[in-house]
N, CA, C and O atoms as a Tinker XYZ file with bonds, in Angstrom:
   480  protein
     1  N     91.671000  113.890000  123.593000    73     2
     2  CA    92.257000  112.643000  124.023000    64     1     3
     3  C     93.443000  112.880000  124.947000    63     2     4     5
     4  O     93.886000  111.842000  125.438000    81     3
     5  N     93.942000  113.788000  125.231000    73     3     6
     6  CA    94.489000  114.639000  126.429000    64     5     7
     7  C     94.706000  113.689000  127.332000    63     6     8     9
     8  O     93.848000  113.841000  128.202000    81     7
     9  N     95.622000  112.493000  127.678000    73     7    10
    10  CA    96.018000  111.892000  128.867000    64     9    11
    11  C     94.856000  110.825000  129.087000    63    10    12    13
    12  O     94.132000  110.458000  130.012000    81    11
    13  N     95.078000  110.505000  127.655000    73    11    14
    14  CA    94.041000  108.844000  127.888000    64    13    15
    15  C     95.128000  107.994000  127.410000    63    14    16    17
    16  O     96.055000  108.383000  126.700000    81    15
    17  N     94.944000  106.739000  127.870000    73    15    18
    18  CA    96.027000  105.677000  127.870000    64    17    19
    19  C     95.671000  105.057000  126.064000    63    18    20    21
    20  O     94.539000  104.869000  125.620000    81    19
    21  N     96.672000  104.892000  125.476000    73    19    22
    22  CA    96.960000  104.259000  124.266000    64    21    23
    23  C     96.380000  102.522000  124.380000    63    22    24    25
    24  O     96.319000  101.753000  125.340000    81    23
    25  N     96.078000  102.396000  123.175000    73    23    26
    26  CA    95.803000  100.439000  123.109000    64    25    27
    27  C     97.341000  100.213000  123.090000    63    26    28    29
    28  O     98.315000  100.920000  122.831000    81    27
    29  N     97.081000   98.530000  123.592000    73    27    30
    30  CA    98.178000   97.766000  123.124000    64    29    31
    31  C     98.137000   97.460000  121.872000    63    30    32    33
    32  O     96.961000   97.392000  121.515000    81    31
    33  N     98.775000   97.267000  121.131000    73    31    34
    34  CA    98.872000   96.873000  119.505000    64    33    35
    35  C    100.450000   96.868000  118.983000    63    34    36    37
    36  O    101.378000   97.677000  118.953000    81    35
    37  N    100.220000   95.515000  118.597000    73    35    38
    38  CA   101.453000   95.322000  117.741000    64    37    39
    39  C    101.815000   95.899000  115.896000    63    38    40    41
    40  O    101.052000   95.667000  114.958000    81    39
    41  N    102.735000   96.425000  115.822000    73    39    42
    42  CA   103.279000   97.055000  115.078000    64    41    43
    43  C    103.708000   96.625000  114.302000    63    42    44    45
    44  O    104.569000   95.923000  114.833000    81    43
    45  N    103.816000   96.406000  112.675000    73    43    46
    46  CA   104.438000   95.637000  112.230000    64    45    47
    47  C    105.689000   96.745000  111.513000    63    46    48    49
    48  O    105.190000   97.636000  110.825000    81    47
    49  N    106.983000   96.756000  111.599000    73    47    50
    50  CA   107.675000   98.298000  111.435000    64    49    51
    51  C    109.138000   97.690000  110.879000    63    50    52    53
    52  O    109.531000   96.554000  111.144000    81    51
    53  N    109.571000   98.264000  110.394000    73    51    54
    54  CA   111.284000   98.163000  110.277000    64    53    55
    55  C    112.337000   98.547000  110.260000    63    54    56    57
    56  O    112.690000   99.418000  109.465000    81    55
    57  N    113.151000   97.986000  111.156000    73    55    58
    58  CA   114.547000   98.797000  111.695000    64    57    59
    59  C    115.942000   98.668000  110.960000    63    58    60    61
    60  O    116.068000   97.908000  110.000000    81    59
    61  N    116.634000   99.176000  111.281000    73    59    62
    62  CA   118.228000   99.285000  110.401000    64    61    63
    63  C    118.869000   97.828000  111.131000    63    62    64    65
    64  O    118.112000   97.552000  112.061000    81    63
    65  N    119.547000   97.210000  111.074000    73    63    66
    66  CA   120.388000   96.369000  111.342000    64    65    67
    67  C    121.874000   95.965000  110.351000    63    66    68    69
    68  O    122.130000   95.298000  109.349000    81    67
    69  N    122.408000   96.593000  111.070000    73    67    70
    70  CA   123.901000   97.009000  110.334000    64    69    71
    71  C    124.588000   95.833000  110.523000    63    70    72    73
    72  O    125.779000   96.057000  110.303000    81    71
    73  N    124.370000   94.501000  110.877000    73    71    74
    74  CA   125.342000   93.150000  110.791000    64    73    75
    75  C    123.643000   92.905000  109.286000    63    74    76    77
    76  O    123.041000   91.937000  109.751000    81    75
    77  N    123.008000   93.272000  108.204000    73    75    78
    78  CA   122.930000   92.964000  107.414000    64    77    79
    79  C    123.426000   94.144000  105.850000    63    78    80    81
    80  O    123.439000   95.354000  105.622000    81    79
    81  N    123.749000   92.934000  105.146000    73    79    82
    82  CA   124.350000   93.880000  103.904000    64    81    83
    83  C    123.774000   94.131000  102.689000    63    82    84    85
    84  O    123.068000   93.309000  102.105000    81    83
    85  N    124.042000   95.251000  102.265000    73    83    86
    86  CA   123.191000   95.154000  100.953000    64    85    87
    87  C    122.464000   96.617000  100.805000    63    86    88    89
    88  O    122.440000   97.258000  101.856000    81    87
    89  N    122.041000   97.062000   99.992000    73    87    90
    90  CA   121.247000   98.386000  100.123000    64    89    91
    91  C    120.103000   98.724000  100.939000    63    90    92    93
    92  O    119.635000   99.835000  101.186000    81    91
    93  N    119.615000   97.208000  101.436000    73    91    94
    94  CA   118.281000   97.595000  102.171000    64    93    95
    95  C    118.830000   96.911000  103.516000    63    94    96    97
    96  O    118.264000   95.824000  103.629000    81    95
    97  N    119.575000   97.099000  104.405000    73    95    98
    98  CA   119.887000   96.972000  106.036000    64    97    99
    99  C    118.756000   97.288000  106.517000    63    98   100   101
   100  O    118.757000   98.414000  107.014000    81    99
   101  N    117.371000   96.506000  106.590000    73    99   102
   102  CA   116.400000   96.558000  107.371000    64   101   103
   103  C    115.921000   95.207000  107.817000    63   102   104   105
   104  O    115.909000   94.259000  107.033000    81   103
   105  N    115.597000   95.123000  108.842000    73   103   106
   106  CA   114.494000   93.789000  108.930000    64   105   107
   107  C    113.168000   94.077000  109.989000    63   106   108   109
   108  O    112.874000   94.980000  110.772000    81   107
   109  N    112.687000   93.082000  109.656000    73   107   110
   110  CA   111.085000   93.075000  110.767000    64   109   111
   111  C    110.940000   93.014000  112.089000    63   110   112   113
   112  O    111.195000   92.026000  112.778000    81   111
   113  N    110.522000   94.085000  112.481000    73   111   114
   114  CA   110.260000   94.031000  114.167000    64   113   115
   115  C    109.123000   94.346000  114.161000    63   114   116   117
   116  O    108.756000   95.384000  113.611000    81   115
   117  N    108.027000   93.249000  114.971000    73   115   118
   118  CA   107.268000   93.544000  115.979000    64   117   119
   119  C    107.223000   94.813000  117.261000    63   118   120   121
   120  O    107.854000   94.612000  118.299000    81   119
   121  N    106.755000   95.570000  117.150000    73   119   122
   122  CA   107.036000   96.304000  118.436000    64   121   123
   123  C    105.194000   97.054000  118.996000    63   122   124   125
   124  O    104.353000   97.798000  118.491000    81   123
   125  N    105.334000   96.400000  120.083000    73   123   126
   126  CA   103.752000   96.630000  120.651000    64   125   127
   127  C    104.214000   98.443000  121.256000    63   126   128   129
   128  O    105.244000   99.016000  121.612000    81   127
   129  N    103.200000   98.689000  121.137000    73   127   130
   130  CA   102.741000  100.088000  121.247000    64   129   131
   131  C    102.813000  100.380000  123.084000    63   130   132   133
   132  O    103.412000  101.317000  123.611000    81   131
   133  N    102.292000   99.659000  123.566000    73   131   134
   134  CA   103.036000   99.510000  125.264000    64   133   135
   135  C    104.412000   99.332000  125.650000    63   134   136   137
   136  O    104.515000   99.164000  126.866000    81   135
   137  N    105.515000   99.312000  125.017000    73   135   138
   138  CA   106.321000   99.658000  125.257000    64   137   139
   139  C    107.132000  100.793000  124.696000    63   138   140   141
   140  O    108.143000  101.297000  125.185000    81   139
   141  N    106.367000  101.176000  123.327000    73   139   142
   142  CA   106.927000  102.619000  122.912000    64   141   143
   143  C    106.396000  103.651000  124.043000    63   142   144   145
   144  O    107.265000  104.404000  124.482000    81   143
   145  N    105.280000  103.771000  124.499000    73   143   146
   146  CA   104.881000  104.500000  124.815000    64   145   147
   147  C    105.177000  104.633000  126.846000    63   146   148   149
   148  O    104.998000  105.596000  127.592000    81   147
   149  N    105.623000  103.360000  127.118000    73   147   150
   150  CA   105.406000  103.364000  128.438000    64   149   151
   151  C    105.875000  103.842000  129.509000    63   150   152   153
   152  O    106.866000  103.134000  129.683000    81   151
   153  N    105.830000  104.685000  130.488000    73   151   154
   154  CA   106.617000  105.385000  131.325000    64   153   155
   155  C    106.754000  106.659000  130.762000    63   154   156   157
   156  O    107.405000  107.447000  131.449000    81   155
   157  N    106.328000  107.065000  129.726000    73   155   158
   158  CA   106.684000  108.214000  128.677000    64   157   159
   159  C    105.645000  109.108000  128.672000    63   158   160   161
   160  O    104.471000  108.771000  128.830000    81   159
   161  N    106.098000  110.457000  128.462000    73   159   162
   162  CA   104.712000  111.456000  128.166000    64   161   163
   163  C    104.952000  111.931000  126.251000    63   162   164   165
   164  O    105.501000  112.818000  125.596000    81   163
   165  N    104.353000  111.009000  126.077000    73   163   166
   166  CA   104.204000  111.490000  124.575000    64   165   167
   167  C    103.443000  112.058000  123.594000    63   166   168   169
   168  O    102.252000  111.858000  123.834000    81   167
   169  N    103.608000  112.637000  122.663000    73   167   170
   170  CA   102.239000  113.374000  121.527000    64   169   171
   171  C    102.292000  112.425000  120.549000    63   170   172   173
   172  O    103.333000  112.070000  119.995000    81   171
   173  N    100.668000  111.798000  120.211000    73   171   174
   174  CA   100.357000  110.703000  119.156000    64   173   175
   175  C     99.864000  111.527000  118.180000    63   174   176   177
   176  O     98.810000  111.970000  118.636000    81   175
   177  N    100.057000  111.987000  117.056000    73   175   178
   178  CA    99.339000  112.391000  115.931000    64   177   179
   179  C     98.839000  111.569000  114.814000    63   178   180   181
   180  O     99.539000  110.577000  114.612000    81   179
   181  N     97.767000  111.711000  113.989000    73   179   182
   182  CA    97.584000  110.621000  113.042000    64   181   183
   183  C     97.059000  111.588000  111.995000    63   182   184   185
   184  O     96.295000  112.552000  112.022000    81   183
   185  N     97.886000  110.849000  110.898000    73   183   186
   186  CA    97.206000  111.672000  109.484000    64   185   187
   187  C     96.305000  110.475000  108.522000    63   186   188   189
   188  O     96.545000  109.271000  108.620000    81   187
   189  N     95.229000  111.047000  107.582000    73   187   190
   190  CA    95.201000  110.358000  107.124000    64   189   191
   191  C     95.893000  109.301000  105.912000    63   190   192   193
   192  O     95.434000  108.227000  105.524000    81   191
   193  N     96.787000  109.799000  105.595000    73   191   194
   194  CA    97.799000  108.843000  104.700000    64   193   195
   195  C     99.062000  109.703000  104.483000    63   194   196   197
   196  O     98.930000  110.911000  104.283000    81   195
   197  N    100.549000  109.002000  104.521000    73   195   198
   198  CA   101.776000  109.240000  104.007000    64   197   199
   199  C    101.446000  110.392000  102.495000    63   198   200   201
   200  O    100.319000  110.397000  101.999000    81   199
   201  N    102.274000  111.051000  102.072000    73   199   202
   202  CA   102.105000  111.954000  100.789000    64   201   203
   203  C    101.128000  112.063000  100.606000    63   202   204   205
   204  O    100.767000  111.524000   99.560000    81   203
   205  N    100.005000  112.804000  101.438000    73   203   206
   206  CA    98.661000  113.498000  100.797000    64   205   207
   207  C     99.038000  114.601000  101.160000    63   206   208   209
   208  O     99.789000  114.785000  102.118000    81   207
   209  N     98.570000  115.462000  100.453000    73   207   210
   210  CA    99.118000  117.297000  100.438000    64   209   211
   211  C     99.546000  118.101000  101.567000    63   210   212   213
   212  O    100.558000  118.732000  101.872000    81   211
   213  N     98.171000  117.797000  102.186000    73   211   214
   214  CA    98.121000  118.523000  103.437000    64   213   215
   215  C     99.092000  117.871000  104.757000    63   214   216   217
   216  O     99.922000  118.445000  105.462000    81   215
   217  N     98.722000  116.755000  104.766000    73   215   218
   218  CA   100.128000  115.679000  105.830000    64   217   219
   219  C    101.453000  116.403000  105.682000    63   218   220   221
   220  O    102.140000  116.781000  106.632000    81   219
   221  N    101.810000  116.594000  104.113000    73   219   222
   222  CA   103.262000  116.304000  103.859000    64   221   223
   223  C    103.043000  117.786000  103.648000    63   222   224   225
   224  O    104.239000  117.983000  103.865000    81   223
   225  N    102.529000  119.139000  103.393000    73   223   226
   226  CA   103.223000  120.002000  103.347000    64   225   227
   227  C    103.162000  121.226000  104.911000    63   226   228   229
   228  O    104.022000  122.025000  105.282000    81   227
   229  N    101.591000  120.869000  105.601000    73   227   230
   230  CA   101.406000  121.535000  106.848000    64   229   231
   231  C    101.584000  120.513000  108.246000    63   230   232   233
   232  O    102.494000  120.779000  109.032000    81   231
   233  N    100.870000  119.594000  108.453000    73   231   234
   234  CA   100.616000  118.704000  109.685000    64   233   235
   235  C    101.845000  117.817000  110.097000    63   234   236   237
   236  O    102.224000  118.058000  111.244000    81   235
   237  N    102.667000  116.699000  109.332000    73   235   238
   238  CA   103.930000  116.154000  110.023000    64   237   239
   239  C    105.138000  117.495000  109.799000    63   238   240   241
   240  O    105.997000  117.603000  110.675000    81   239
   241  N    105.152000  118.282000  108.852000    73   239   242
   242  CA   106.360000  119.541000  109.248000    64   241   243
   243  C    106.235000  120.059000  110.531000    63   242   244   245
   244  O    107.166000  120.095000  111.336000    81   243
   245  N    104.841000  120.556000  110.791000    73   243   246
   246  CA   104.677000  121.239000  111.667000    64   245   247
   247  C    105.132000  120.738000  113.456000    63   246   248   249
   248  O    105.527000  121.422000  114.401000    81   247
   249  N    104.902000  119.535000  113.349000    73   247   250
   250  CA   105.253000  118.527000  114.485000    64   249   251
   251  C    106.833000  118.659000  114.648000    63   250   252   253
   252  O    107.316000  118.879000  115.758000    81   251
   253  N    107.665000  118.510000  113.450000    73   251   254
   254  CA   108.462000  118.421000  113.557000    64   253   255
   255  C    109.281000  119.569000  113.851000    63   254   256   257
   256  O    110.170000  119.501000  114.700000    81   255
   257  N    109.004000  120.759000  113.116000    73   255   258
   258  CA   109.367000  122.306000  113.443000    64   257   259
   259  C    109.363000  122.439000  114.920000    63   258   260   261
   260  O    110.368000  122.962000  115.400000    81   259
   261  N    108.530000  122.109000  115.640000    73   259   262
   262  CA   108.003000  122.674000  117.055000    64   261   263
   263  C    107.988000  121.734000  118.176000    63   262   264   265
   264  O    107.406000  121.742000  119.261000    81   263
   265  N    109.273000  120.440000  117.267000    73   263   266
   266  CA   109.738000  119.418000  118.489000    64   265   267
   267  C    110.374000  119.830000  119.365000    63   266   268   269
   268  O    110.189000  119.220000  120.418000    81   267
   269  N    111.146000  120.709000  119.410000    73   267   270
   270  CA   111.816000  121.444000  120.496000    64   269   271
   271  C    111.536000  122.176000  121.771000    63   270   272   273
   272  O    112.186000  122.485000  122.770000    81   271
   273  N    109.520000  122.432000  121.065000    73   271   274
   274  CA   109.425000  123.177000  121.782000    64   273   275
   275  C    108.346000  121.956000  123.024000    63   274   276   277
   276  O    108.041000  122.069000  124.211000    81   275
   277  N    108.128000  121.132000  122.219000    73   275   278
   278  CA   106.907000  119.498000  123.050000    64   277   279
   279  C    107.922000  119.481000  124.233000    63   278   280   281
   280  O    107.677000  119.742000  125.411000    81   279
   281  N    109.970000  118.860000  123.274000    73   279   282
   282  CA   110.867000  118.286000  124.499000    64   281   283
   283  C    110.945000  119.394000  125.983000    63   282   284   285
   284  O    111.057000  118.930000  127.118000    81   283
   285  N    110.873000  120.679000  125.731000    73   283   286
   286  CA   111.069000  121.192000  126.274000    64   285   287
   287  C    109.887000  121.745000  127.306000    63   286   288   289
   288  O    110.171000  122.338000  128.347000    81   287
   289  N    108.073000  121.381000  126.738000    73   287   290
   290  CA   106.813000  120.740000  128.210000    64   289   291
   291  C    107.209000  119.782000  128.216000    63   290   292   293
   292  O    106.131000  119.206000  128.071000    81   291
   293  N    108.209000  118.668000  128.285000    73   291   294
   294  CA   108.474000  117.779000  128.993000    64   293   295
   295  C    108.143000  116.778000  128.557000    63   294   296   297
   296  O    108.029000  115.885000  129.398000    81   295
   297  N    107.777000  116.344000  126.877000    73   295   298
   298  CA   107.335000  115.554000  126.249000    64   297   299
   299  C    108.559000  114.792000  126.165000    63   298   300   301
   300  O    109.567000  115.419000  126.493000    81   299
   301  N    108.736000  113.460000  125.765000    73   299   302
   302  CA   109.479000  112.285000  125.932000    64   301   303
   303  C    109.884000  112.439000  124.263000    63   302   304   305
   304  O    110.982000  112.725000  123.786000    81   303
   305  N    108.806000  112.193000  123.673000    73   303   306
   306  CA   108.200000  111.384000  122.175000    64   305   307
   307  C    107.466000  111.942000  121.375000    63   306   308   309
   308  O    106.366000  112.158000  121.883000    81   307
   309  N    107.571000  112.365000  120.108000    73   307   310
   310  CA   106.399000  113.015000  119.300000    64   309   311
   311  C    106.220000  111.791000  118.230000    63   310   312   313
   312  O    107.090000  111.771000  117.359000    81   311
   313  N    105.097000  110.638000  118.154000    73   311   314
   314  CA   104.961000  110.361000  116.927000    64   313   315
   315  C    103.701000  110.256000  116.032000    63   314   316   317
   316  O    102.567000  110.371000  116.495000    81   315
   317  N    103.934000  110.057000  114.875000    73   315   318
   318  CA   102.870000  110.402000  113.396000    64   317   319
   319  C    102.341000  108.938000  113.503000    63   318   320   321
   320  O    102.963000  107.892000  113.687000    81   319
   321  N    101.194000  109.140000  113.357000    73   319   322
   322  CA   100.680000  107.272000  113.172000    64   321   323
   323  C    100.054000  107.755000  111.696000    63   322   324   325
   324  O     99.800000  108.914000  111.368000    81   323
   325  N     99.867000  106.455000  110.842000    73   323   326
   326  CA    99.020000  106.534000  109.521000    64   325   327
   327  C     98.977000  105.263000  109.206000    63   326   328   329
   328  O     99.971000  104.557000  109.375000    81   327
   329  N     97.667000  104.707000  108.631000    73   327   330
   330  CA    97.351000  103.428000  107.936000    64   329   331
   331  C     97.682000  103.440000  106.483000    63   330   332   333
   332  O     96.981000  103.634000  105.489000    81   331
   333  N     99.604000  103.043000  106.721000    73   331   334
   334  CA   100.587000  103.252000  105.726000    64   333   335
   335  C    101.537000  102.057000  106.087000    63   334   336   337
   336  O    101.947000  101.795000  107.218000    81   335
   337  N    101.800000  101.417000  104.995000    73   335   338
   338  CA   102.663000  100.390000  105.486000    64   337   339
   339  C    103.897000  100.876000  106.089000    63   338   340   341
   340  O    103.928000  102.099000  106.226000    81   339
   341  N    105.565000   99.828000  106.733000    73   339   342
   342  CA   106.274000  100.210000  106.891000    64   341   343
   343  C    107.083000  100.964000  105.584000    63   342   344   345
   344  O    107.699000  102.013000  105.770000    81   343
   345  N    107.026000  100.446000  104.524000    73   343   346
   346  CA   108.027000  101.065000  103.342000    64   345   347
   347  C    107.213000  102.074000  103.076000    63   346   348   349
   348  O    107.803000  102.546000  102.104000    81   347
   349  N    106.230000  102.788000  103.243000    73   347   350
   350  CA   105.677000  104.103000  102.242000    64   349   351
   351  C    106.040000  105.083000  103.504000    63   350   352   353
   352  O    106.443000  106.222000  103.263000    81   351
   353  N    105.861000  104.532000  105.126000    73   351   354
   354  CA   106.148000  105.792000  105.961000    64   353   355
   355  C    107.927000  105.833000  105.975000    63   354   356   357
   356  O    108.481000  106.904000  106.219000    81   355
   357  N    108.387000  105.130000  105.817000    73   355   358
   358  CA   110.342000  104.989000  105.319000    64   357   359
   359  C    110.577000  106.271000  104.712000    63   358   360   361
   360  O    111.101000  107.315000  105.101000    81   359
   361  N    109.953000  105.826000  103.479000    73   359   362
   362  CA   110.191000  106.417000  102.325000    64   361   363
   363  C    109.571000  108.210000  102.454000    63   362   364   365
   364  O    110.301000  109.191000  102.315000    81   363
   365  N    108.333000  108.246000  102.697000    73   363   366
   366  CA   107.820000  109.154000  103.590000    64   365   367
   367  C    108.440000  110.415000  104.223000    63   366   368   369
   368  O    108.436000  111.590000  103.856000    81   367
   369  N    108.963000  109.805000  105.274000    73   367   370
   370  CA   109.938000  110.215000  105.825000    64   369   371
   371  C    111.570000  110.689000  105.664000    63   370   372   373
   372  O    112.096000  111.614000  106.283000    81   371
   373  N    112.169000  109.879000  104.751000    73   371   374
   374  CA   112.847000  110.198000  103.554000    64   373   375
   375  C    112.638000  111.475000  103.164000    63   374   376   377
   376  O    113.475000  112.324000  103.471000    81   375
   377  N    111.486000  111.827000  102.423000    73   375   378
   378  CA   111.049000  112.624000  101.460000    64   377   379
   379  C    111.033000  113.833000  102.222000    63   378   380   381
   380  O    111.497000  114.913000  101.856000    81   379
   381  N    110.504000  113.594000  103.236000    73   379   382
   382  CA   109.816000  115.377000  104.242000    64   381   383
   383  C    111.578000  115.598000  105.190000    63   382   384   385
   384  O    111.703000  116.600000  105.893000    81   383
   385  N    112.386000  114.911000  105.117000    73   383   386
   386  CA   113.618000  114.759000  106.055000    64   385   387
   387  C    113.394000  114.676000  107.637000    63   386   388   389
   388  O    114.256000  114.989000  108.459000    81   387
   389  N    111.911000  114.136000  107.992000    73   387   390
   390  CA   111.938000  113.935000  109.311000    64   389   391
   391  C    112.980000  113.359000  109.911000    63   390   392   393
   392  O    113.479000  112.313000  109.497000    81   391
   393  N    113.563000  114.263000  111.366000    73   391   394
   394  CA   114.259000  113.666000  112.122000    64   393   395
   395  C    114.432000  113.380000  113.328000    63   394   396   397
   396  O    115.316000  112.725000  113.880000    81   395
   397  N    113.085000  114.172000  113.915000    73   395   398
   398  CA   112.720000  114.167000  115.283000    64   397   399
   399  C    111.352000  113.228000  116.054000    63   398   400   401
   400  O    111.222000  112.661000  117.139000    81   399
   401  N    110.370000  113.452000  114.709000    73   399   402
   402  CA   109.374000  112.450000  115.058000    64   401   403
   403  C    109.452000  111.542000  114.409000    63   402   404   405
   404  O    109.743000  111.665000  113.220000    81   403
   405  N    109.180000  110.129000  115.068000    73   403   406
   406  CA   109.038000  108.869000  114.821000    64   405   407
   407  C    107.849000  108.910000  114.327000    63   406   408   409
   408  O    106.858000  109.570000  114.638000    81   407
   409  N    108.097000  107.929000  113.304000    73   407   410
   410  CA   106.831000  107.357000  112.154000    64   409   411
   411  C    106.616000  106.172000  112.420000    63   410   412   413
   412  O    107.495000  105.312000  112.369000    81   411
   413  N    104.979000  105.876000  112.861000    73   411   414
   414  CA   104.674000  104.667000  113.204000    64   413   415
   415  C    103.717000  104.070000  111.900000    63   414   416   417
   416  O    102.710000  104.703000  111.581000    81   415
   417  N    104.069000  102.910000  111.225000    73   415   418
   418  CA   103.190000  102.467000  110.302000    64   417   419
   419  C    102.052000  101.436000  110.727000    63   418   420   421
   420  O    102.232000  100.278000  111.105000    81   419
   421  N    100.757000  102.156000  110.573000    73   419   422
   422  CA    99.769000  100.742000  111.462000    64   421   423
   423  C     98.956000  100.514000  109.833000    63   422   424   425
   424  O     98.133000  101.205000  109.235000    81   423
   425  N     99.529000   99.420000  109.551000    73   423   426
   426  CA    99.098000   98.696000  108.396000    64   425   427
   427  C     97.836000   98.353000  108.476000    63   426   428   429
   428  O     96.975000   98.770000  107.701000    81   427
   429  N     97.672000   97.716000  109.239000    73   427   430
   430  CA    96.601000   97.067000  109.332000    64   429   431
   431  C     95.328000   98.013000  109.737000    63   430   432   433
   432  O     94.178000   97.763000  109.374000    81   431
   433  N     95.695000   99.121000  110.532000    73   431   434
   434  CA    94.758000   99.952000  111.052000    64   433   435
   435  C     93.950000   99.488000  112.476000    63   434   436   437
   436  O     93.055000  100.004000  113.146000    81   435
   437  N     94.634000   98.417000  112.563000    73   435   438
   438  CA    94.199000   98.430000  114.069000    64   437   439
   439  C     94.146000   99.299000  115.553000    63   438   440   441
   440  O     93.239000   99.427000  116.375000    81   439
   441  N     95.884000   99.965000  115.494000    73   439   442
   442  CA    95.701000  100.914000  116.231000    64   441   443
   443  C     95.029000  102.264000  116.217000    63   442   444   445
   444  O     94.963000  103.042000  117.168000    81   443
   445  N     94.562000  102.425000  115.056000    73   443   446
   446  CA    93.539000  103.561000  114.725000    64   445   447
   447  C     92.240000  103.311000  114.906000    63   446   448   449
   448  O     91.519000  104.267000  115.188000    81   447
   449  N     91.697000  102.063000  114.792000    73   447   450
   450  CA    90.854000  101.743000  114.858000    64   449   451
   451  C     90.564000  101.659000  116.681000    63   450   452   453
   452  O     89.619000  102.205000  117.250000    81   451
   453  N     91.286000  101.108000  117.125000    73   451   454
   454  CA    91.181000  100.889000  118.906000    64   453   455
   455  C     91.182000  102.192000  119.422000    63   454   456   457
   456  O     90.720000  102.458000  120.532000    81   455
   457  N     91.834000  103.268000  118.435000    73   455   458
   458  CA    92.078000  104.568000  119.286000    64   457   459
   459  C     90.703000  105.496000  118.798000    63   458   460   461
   460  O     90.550000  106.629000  119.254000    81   459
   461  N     89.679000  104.870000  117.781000    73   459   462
   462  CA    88.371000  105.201000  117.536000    64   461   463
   463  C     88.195000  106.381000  116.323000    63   462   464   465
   464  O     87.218000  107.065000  116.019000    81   463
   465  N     89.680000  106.310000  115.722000    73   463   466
   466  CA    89.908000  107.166000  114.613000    64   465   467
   467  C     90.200000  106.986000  113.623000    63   466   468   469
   468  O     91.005000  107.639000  112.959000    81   467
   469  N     89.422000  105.778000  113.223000    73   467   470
   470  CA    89.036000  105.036000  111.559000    64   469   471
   471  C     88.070000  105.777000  111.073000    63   470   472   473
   472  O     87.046000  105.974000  111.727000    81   471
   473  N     88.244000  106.244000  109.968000    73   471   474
   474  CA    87.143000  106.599000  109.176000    64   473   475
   475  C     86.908000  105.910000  108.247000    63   474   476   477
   476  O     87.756000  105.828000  107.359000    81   475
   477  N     85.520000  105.095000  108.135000    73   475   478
   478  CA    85.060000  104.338000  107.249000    64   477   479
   479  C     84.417000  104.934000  105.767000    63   478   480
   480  O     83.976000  104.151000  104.926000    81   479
């Protein structure tokens, strides 16, 4: 898939917003996938789910170990897609201390599905 254009698809995801209080400073953003990606040379990876063995102990580390070396061919963006809501890839992420690749949650599985990498 080497320099094929991404679907549009909206995201259903959640961000920090520090004018809210309380332990959970998050709320809901929409964010379509054409503008994460646009103007950008980025690496899309997809696992099949948040905390399954292999995701969380070889495939998102590994992305993340060897971000330095993507920024530096000139990659923009490294991110993990999984048909995982927003709170399990949070939390997720949390857990593995990702800090370089962005975690995209496609709930719904649409963007996996448009990108032809649903497995039924």
């Amino acid at each position: 898939m080497l320099g094929r254009n991404t679907p549009d698809v909206i995201l259903k995801t959640r961000v920090r917003d520090d004018s809210i209080e309380g332990p959970n400073p998050f709320r809901w953003q929409d964010v379509a996938t054409g503008d994460l990606f646009a103007g950008k040379r980025v690496v899309v990876f997809s696992l099949p789910g948040a905390f399954t063995p292999t995701c969380s102990t070889e495939q998102c580390p590994a992305f993340e170990r060897y971000f330095d070396d993507f920024k530096a061919l000139g990659v923009d963006d490294v991110y993990c897609v999984s048909v995982n809501d927003a709170f399990v890839m949070f939390q997720w992420g949390k857990h593995l201390g990702v800090r370089n690749v962005k975690l995209l949650p496609d709930g719904s599985g649409d963007f996996t599905r448009r990108m032809e990498m649903l497995i039924k």
